[in-house]
C-alpha positions as CSV (number, residue, x, y, z in Angstrom):
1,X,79.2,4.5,-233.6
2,X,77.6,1.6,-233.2
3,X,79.3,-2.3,-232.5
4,X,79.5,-3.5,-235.8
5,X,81.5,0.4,-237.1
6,X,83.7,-0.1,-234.5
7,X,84.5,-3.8,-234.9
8,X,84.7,-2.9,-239.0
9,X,87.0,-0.1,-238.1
10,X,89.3,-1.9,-235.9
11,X,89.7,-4.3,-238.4
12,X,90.2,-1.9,-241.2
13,X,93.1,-0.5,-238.9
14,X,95.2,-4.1,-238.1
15,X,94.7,-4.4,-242.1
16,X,96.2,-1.3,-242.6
17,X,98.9,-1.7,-239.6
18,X,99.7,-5.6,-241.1
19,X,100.1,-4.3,-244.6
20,X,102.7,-1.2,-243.1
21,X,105.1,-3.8,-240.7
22,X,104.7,-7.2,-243.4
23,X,104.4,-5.5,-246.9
24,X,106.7,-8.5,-247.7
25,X,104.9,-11.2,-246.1
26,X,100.9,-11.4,-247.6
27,X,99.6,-12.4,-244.6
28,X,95.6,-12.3,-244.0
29,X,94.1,-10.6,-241.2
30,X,92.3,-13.3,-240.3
31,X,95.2,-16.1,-239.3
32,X,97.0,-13.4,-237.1
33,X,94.5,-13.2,-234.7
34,X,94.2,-17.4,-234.4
């Protein structure tokens, strides 16, 4: 795999693993990691 499938993978997976622990909260992705 090259960088870019892995960094779109990895972030497929926190999307996935955010959705699972906060189903309640709709939190994007992209203001956990700030």
């Amino acid at each position: 795999m090259s960088a870019s499938e892995l960094r779109e993978f990895f972030r497929l997976l926190s999307i996935l693993q955010s959705e699972q622990s906060d189903s309640s909260l709709e939190i994007p992705s992209d203001v956990d990691c700030v």
